[in-house]
C-alpha positions in Angstrom: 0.3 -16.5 9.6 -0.7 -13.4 7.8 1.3 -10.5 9.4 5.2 -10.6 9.7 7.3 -8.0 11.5 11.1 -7.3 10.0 13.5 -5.2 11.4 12.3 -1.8 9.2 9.2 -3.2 7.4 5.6 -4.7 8.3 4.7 -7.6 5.7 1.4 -8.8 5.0 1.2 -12.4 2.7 -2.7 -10.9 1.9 -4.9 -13.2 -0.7 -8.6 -13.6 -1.7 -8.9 -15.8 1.3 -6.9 -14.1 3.9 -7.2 -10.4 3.8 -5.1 -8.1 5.4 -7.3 -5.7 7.9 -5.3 -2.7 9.4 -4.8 0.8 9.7 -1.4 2.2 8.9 -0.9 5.8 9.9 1.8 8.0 8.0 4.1 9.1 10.8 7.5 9.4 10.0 10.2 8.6 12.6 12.6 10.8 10.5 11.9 14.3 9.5 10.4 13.6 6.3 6.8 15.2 5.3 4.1 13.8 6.1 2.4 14.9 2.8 4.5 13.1 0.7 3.8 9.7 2.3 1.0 7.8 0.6 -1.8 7.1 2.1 -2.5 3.1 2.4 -5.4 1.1 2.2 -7.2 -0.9 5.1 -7.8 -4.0 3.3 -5.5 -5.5 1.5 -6.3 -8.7 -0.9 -2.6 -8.9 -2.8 0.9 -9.3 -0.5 1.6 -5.4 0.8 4.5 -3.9 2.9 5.7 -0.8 4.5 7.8 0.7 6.1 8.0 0.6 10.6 9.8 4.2 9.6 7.3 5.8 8.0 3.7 4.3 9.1 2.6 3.7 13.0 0.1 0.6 12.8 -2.9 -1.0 14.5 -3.3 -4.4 13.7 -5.0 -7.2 15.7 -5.9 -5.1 18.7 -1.6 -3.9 19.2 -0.5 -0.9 18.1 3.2 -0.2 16.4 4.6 3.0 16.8 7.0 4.3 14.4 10.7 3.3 14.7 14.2 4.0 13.4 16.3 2.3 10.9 18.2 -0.7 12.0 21.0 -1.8 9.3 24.0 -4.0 9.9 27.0 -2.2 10.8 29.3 -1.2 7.5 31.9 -4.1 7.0 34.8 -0.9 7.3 33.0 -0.2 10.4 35.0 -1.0 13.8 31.9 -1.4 15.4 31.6 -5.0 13.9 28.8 -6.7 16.1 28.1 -10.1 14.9 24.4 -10.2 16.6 22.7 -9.2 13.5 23.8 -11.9 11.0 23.4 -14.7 14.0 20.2 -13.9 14.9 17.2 -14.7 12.8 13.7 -13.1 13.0 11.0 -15.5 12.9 9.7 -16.1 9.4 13.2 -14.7 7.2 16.0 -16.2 6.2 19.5 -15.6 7.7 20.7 -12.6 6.6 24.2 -12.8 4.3 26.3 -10.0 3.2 28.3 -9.5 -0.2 30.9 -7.0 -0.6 30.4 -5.6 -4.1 28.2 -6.1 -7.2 28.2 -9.3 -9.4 29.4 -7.2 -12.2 32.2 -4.4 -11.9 33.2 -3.4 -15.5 31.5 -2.8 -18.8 29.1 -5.2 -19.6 26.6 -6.2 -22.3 23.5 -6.8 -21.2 19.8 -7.2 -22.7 17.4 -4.7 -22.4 13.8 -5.5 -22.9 10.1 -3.4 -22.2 7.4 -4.8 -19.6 4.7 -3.9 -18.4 4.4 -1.7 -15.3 1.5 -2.9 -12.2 0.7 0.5 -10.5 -0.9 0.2 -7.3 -4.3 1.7 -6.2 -7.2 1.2 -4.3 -11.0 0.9 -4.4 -14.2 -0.1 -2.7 -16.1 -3.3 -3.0 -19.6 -3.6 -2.2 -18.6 -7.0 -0.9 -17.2 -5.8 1.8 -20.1 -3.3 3.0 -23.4 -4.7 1.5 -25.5 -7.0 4.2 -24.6 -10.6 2.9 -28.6 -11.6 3.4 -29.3 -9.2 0.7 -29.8 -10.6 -2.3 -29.4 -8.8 -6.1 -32.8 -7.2 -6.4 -32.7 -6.1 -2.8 -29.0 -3.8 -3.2 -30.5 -2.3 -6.5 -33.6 -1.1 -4.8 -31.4 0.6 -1.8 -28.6 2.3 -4.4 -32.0 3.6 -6.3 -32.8 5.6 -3.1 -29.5 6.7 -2.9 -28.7 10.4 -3.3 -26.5 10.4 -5.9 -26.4 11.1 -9.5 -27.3 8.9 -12.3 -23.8 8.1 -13.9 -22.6 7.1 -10.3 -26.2 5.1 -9.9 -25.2 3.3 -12.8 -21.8 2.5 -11.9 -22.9 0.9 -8.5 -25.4 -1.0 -10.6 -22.7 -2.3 -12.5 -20.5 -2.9 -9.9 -23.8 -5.2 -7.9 -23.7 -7.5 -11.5 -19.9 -8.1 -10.7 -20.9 -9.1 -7.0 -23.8 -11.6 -8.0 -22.2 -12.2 -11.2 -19.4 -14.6 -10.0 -16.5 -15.3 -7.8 -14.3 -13.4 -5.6 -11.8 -14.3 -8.3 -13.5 -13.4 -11.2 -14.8 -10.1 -9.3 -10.6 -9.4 -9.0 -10.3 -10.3 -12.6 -12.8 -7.5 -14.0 -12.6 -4.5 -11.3 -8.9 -5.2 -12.8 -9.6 -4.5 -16.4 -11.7 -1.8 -15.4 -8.5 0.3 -13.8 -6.7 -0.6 -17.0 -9.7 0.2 -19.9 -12.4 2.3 -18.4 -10.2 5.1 -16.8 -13.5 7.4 -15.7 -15.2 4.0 -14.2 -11.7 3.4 -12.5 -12.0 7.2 -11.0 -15.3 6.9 -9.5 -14.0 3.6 -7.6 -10.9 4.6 -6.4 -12.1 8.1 -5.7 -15.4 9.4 -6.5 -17.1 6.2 -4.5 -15.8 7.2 -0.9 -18.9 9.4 -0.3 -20.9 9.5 3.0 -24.3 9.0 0.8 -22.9 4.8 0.6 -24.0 5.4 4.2 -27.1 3.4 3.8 -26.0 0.7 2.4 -22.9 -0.3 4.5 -24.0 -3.2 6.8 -23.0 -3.5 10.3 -21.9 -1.2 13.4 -19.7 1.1 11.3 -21.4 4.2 12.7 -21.6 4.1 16.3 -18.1 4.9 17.3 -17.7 7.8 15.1 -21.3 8.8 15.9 -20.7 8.2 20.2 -17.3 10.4 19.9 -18.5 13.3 18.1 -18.9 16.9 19.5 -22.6 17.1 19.4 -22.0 20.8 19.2 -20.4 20.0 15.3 -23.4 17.2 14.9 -26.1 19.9 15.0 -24.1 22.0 12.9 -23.9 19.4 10.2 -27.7 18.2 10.7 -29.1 20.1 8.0 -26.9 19.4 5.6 -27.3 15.9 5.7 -29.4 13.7 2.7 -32.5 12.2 4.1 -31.1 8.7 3.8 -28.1 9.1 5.4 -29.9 11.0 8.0 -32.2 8.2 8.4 -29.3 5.8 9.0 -27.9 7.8 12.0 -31.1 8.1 13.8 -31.1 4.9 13.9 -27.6 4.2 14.9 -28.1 6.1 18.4 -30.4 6.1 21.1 -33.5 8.8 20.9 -31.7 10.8 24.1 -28.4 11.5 22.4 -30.2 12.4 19.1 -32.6 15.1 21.5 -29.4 16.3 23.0 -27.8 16.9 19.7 -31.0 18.5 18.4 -31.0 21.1 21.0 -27.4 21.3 21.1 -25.9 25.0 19.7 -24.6 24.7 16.3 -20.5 25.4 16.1 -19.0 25.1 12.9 -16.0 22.3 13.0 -12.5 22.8 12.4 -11.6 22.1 8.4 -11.7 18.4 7.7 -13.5 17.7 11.4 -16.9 17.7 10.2 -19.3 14.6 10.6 -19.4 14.1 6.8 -15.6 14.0 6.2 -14.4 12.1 9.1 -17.2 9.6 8.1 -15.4 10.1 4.3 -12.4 9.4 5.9 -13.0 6.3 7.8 -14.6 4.6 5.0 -12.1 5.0 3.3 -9.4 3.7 6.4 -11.7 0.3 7.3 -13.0 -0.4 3.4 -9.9 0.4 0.9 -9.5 -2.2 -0.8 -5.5 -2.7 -2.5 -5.9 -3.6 -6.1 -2.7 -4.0 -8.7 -3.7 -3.4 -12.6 -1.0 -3.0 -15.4 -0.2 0.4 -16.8 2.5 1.6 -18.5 6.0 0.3 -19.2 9.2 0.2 -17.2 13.1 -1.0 -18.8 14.1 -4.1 -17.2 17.5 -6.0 -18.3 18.2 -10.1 -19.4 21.6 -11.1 -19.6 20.5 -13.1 -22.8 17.7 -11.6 -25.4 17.5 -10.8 -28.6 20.8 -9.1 -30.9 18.6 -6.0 -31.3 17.8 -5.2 -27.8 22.0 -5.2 -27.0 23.4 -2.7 -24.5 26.6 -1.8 -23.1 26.4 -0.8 -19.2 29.1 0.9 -18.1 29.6 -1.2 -14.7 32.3 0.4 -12.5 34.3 -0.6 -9.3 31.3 -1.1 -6.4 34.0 -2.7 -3.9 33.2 -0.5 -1.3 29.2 -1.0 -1.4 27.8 -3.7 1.4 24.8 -5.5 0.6 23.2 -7.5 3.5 19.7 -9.4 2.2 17.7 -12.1 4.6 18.5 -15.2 2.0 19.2 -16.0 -1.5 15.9 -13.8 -3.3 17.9 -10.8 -4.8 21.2 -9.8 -5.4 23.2 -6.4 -5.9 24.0 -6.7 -9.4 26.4 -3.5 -9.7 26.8 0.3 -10.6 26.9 2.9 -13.0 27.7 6.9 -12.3 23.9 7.4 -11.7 22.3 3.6 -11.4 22.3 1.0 -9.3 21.0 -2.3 -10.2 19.8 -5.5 -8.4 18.7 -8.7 -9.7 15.8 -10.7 -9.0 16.6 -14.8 -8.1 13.3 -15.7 -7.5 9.7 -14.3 -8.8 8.7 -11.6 -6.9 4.7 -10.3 -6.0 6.5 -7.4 -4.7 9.0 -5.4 -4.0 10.1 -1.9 -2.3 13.4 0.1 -2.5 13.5 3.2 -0.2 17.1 5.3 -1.7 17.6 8.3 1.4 19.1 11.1 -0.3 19.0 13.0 3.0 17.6 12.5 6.2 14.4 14.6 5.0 14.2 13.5 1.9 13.7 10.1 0.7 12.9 8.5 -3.2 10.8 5.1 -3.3 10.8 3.1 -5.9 8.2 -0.1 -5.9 7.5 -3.0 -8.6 4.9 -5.7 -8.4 4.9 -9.1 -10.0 8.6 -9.9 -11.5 10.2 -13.1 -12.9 13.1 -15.0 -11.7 16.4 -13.5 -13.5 15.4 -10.0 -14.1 17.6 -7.2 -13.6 16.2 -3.9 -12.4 17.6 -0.5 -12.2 17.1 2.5 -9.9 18.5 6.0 -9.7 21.8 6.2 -7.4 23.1 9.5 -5.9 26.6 9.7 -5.1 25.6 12.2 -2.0 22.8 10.1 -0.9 23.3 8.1 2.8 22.0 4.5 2.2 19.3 2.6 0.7 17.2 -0.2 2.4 14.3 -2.4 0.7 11.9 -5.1 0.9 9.8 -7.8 -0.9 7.4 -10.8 -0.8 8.5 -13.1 -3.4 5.9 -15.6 -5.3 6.4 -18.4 -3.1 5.4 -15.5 0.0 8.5 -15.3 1.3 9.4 -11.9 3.0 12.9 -10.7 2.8 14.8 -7.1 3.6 17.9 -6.0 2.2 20.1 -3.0 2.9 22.7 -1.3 0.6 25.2 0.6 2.4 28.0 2.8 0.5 29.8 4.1 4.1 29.9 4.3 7.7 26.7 6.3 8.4 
């Protein structure tokens, strides 16, 4: 089974061979902007979660609205139902509670550089070119495409990687690409979302967006249209409906309701493709390394801080003044920690492919109301954790 449902996160255990098809929508049960919530990707072939708090999804004809938090009470609480560590959801482990970090005074500990996976997407042609085409047949269709030369080439490159080799081996170098080649990385995670790919997207993408449009807006747009993407929706509706646009009046759309970016748009919702590549660095701690890399942490009292976590997959390791810190017990594809300073306001912090026995650190703010997080670990297992500080 692909999808799994927790109590404040949707998980998806995505690979090569079972990709993740949906359409998460950022609406935010809390009063937090909407423009500061990403925007995810439709496909998925690596393990993703999110949030039920901030995203409303469609998934395998249902639709999930977003919800509120749900947290264990806090162990100071009087309200001490029991129903929440007896009951298990299908797919996660029971969930236990700890009272206080592993470590609660000044410790040495090892810290160490790694690299940092950043999270992005892209489009492949595999997903949009008509799988009875063969090599010669794709390069002869991007040639009539109207787009410039350096993109031209680009899509040519990108057909040598389809035919070239395996889904694999496709991952492997659209990988390397995102990490070396940072102006080929642009065009496919940005530049490549253009309604001129019309043409050569196989299938019955067009229809609904064509059959809902105000034919008032479709005249208006008409004209403005390439030749072969204009070719491609004459031919995706009937000759009445094209004669009743055609002699419809032309009324300019609201902003961002024209033909051209809704089509924009929903390319990019149905064909995103989520793609992990290393860059950067993030500090990580060991509690054994190497005499140079030695660190005192200042570890202080965490006795009042209540930890709840489906299983045995991470632990909260302890606290500083302005860090909290949580170790991994078994290697993780992924993992998500969502810190509410306020109501409104809210700090994410996410890390992708960890070993067993790391510890991590993230920002802690006295002031702030709770924190509540999520993974997929190696072995694609999904677990949730919450880290509560007082009765909210």
């Amino acid at each position: 089974m692909i999808y799994h449902q927790g109590y404040n996160y949707h998980f998806y255990l995505a690979d090569l061979d079972s990709v993740a098809r949906f359409v998460a929508t950022p609406d935010p049960f809390y009063p937090i902007p909407t423009k500061g919530i990403p925007t995810l990707p439709s496909v998925s072939t690596d393990p993703i979660l999110f949030p039920r708090f901030l995203y409303k999804l469609q998934y395998n004809r249902q639709n999930f609205e977003s919800k509120p938090i749900t947290t264990p009470p806090y162990f100071k609480s009087p309200d001490q139902k029991s129903e929440f560590f007896q009951k298990t959801i299908s797919g996660f482990s029971p969930t236990k509670r700890t009272i206080g970090g592993v470590k609660q005074s000044k410790l040495t500990l090892y810290r160490s550089k790694r690299d940092q996976y950043n999270q992005t997407k892209y489009l492949s042609l595999r997903d949009i070119v008509n799988p009875e085409f063969d090599e010669s047949t794709v390069l002869r269709e991007i040639d009539s495409l109207y787009m410039d030369k350096k993109s031209k080439l680009y899509l040519n490159r990108l057909v040598a990687i389809l035919y070239g080799g395996t889904k694999e081996e496709e991952m492997k170098i659209i990988t390397n690409l995102f990490r070396y080649e940072t102006e080929f990385a642009f065009f496919l995670s940005k530049q490549m979302f253009t309604v001129e790919l019309i043409p050569l997207i196989h299938g019955l993408f067009l229809q609904e967006i064509l059959r809902n449009h105000d034919e008032r807006h479709f005249r208006y747009i008409l004209p403005k249209l390439s030749p072969p993407v204009l070719n491609v929706i004459r031919k995706s509706i009937s000759k009445n409906k094209m004669k009743q646009i055609e002699s419809a009046p032309a009324t300019k759309p609201p902003e961002g309701e024209d033909l051209v970016s809704i089509i924009e748009s929903e390319l990019y919702k149905r064909f995103a493709r989520n793609l992990y590549y290393e860059e950067g660095s993030i500090f990580t701690y060991r509690e054994e390394g190497e005499e140079n890399f030695k660190e005192l942490v200042p570890f202080e009292d965490s006795g009042k801080f209540d930890f709840s976590v489906n299983g045995d997959f991470l632990s909260f390791y302890g606290k500083t003044n302005t860090k909290i810190f949580f170790k991994t017990n078994e290697w993780m594809d992924t993992i998500r920690f969502d810190f509410f300073i306020t109501r409104k306001e809210l700090e994410t912090q996410t890390f992708h492919r960890l070993p067993k026995d790391l510890i991590l650190e993230i920002p802690y703010y006295e002031t702030g109301l709770f924190l509540l997080g999520a993974g997929i670990t190696k072995q694609r297992k999904c677990f949730e954790f919450s880290l509560l500080w007082f009765d909210y």
